[in-house]
C-alpha positions as CSV (number, residue, x, y, z in Angstrom):
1,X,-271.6,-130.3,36.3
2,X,-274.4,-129.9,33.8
3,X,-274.4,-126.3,34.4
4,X,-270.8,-125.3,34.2
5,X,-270.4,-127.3,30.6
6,X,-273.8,-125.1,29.8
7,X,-271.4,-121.8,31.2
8,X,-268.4,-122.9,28.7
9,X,-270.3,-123.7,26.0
10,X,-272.2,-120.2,26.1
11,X,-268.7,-118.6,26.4
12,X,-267.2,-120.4,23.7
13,X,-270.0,-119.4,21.5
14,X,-269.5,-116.0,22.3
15,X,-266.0,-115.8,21.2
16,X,-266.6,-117.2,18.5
17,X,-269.0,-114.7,17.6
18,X,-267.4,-111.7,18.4
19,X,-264.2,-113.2,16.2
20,X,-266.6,-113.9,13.6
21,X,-268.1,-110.2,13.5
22,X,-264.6,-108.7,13.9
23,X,-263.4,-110.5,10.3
24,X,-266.7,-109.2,8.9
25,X,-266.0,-105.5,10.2
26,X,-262.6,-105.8,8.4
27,X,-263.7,-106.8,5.6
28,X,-266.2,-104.2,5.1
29,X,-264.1,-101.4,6.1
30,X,-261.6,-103.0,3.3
31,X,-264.7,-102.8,0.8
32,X,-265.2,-99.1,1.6
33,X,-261.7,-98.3,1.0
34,X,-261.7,-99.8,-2.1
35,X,-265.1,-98.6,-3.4
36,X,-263.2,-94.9,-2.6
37,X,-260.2,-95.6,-4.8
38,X,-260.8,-94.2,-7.9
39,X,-259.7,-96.6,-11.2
40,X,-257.4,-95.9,-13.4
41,X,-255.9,-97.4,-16.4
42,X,-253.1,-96.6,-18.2
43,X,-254.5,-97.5,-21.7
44,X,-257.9,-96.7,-23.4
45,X,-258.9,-98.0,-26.1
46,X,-262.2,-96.7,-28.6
47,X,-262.8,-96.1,-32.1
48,X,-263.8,-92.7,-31.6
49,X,-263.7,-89.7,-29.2
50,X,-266.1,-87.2,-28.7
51,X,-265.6,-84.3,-27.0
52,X,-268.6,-81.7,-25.9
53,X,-269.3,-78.2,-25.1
54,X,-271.4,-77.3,-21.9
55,X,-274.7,-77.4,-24.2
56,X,-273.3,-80.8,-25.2
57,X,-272.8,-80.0,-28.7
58,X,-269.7,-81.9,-30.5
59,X,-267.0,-79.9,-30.7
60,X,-263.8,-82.5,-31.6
61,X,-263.4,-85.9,-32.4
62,X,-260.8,-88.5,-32.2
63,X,-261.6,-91.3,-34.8
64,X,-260.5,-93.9,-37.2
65,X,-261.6,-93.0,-40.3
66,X,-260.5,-95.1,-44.0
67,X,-258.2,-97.3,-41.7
68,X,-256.2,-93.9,-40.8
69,X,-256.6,-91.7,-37.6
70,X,-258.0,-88.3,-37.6
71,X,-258.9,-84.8,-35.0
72,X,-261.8,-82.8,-36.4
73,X,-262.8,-79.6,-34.8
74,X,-266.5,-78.6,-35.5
75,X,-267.8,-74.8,-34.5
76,X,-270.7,-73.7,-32.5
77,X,-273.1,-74.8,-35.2
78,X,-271.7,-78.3,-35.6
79,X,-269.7,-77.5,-39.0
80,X,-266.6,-79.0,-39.4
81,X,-263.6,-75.8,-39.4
82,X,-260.6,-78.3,-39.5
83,X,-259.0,-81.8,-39.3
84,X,-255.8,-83.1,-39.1
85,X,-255.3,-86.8,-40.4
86,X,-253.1,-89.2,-42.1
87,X,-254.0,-89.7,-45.8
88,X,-252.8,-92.8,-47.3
89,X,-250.4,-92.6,-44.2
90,X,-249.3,-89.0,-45.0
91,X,-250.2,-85.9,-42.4
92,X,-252.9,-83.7,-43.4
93,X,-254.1,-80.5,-42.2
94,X,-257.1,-78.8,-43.7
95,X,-258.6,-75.4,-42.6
96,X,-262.4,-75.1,-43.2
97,X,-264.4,-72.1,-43.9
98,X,-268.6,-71.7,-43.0
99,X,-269.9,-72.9,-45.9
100,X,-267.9,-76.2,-45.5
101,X,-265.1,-75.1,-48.1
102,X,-261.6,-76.5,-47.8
103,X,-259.6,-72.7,-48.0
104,X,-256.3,-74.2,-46.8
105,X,-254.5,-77.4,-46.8
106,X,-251.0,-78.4,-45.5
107,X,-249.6,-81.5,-46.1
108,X,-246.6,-84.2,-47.2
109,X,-247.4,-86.3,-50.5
110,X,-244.4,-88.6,-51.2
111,X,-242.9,-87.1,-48.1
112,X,-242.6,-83.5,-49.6
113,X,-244.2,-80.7,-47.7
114,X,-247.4,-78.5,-49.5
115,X,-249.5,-76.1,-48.7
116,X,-252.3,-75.5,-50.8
117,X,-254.9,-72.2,-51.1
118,X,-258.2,-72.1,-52.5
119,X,-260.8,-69.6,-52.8
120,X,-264.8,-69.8,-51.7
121,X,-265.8,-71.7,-54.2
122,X,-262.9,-74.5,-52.6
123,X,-260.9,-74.2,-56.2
124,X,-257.3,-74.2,-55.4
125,X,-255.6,-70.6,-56.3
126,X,-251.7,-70.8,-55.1
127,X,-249.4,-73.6,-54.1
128,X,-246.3,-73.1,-52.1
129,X,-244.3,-77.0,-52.5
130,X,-241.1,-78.5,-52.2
131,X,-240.3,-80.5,-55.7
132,X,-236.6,-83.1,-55.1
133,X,-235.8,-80.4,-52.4
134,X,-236.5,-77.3,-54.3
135,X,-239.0,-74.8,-53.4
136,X,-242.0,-73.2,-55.8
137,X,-244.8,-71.3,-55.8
138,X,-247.8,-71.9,-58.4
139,X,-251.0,-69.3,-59.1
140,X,-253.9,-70.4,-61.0
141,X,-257.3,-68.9,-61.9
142,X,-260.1,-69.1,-61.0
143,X,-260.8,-71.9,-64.2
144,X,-257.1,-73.8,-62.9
145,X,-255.6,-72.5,-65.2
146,X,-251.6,-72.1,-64.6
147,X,-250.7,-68.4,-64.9
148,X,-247.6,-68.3,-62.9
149,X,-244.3,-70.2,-61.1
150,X,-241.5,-68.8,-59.4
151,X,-239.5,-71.5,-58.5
152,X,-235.7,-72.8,-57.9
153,X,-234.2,-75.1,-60.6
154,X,-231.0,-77.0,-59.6
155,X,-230.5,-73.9,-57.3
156,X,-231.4,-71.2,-59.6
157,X,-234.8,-69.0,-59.6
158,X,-237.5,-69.0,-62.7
159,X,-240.5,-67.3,-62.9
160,X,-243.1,-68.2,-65.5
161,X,-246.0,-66.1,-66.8
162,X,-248.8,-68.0,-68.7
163,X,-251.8,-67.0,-70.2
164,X,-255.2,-68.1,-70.6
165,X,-254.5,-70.4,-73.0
166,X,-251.8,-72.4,-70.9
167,X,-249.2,-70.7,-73.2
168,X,-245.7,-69.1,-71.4
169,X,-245.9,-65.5,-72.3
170,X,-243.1,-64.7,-70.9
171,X,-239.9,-66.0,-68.3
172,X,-237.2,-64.4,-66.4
173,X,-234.6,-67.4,-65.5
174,X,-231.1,-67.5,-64.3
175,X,-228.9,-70.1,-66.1
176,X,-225.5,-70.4,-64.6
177,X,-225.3,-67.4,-62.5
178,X,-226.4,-65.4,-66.0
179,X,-230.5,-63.5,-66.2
180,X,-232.5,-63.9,-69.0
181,X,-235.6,-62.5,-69.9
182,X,-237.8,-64.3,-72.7
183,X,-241.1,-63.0,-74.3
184,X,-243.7,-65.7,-76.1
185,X,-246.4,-64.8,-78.8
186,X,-249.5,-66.3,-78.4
187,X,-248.5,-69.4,-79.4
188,X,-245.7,-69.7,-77.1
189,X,-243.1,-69.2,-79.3
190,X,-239.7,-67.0,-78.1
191,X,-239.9,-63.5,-80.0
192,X,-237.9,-62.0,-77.9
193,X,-234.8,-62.5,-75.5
194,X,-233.0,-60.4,-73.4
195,X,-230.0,-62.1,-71.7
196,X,-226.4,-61.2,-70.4
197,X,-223.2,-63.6,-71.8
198,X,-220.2,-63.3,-70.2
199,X,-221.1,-60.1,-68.8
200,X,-222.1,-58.6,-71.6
201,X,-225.9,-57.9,-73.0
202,X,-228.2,-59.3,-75.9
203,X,-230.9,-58.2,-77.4
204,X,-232.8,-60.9,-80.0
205,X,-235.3,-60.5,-82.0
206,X,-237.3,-63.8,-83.5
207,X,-239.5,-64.5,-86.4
208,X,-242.7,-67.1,-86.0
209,X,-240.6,-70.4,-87.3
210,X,-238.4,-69.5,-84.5
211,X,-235.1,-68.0,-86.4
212,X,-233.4,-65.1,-84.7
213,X,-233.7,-61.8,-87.3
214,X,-232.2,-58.8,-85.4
215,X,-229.5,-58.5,-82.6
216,X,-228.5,-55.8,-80.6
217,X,-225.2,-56.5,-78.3
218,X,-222.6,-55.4,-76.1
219,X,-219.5,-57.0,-76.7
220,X,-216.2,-55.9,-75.0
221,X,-217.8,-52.6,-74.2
222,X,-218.8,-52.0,-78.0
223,X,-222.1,-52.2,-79.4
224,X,-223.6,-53.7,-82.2
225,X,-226.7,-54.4,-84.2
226,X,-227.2,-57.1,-86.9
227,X,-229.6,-57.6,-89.3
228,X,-230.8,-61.3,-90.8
229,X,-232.4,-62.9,-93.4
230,X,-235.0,-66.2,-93.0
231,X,-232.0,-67.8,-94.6
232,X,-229.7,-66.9,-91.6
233,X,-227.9,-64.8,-93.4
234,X,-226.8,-61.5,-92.2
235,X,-227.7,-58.7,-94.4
236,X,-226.8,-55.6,-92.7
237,X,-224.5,-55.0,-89.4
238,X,-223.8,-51.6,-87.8
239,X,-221.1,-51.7,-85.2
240,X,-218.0,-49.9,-83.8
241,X,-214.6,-51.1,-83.1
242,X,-212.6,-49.4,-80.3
243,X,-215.0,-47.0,-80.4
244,X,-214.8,-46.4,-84.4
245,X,-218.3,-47.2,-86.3
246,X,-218.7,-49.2,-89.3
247,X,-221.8,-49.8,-91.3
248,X,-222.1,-52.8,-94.0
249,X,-224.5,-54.1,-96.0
250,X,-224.4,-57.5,-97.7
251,X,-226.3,-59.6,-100.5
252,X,-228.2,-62.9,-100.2
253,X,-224.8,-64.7,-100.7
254,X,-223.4,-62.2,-98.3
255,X,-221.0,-60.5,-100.2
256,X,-220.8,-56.9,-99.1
257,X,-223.0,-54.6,-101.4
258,X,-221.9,-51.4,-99.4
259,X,-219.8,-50.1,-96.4
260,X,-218.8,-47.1,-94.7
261,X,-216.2,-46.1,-94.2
């Protein structure tokens, strides 16, 4: 009797055992499978990135920078050639040369696009901008000194030649469909204008206080030249009618002194 109990005991216990061992062998295989399934997350989250060449020099970064994102790309020597950030929340682009010099620059200030050149020593040269929709394009000097703009104007193209001296030398405009050509002394004063009216050409001449003293014209087909005093008063005129000339000269009060015929 003792021995059979001894018998189902010994049995039982060996069940149990080999139950036992296969829950352990399914758990390890389970432990395997999931130690060979790769992670993977669907977010990451880092204040910077940094990405490496084979040498593992940085080449790029991905980073927060003044509370706005930013990509810089760096070259074999670890100098920065360009970046693309926000700026006060406004894209940026800039183009690097060697010597760490900002040569180019594109981006949106007040949400109008601009692209900006500069020369080695990083000084900006020319600027190509939109101004409330309207295109232009600035050249400096090398001192920043404004020296030209060609622009539009409600639709209508300008292009401005300064000096030195910040002074307009000169302008070619188009005022309601009509060209006009202005030349500046070195003071910036008009001394000189060049324009069509209705079709018809102009040629004025301008003293220093600004007050026109000659005129050349075409009106009608028929030219004409006038001559004026400082008082605005016209002293001499020499023009024809339907193709017949007339010649008159007149005093300071501008009474005529002498005509022909």
């Amino acid at each position: 009797m003792r021995e059979r109990i001894r018998v189902t005991v010994i049995l039982i216990a060996a069940m149990a055992a080999g139950y036992v061992g296969g829950l352990l062998s399914q758990a390890s295989t389970k432990a395997v499978a999931l130690e060979s399934t790769p992670v993977t997350s669907d977010v990451v989250r880092a204040n910077k990135f940094e990405l490496v060449d084979s040498t593992g020099k940085e080449r790029a970064s991905f980073e927060m920078a003044n509370g706005d994102p930013g990509i810089t790309l760096l070259d074999s020597a670890g100098k920065p050639r360009g970046a693309f950030r926000l700026t006060f929340g406004e894209p940026r682009l800039t183009l690097l040369d060697s010597s760490g010099k900002a040569r180019g620059v594109f981006h949106l200030s007040i949400g109008e696009p601009s692209l900006m050149l500069n020369d080695s020593l990083g000084k900006m040269r020319g600027v190509l901008d939109l101004t409330d929709g309207e295109p232009g394009l600035t050249l400096l000097d090398s001192a920043g000194r404004l020296r030209g703009v060609f622009n539009l104007a409600k639709g209508e193209p300008n292009l401005v030649l300064a000096d030195a001296s910040d002074k307009i030398r000169g302008a070619f405009v188009l005022t309601n469909g009509q060209p006009a050509l202005a030349l500046s002394d070195s003071a910036g004063k008009i001394r000189g204008k060049l324009s069509i009216v209705d079709d018809d050409a102009c040629l004025s001449l301008v003293d220093s206080a600004g007050n026109i003293r000659g005129m050349f014209t075409l009106a009608n087909g028929d030219p004409s030249l006038w001559l004026i005093d400082s008082a605005h008063k016209t002293r001499g005129s020499f023009y024809t009618t339907q193709g017949e000339p007339t010649l008159r000269l007149t005093d300071s009060a501008g009474q005529p002194v002498w005509s022909a015929p």
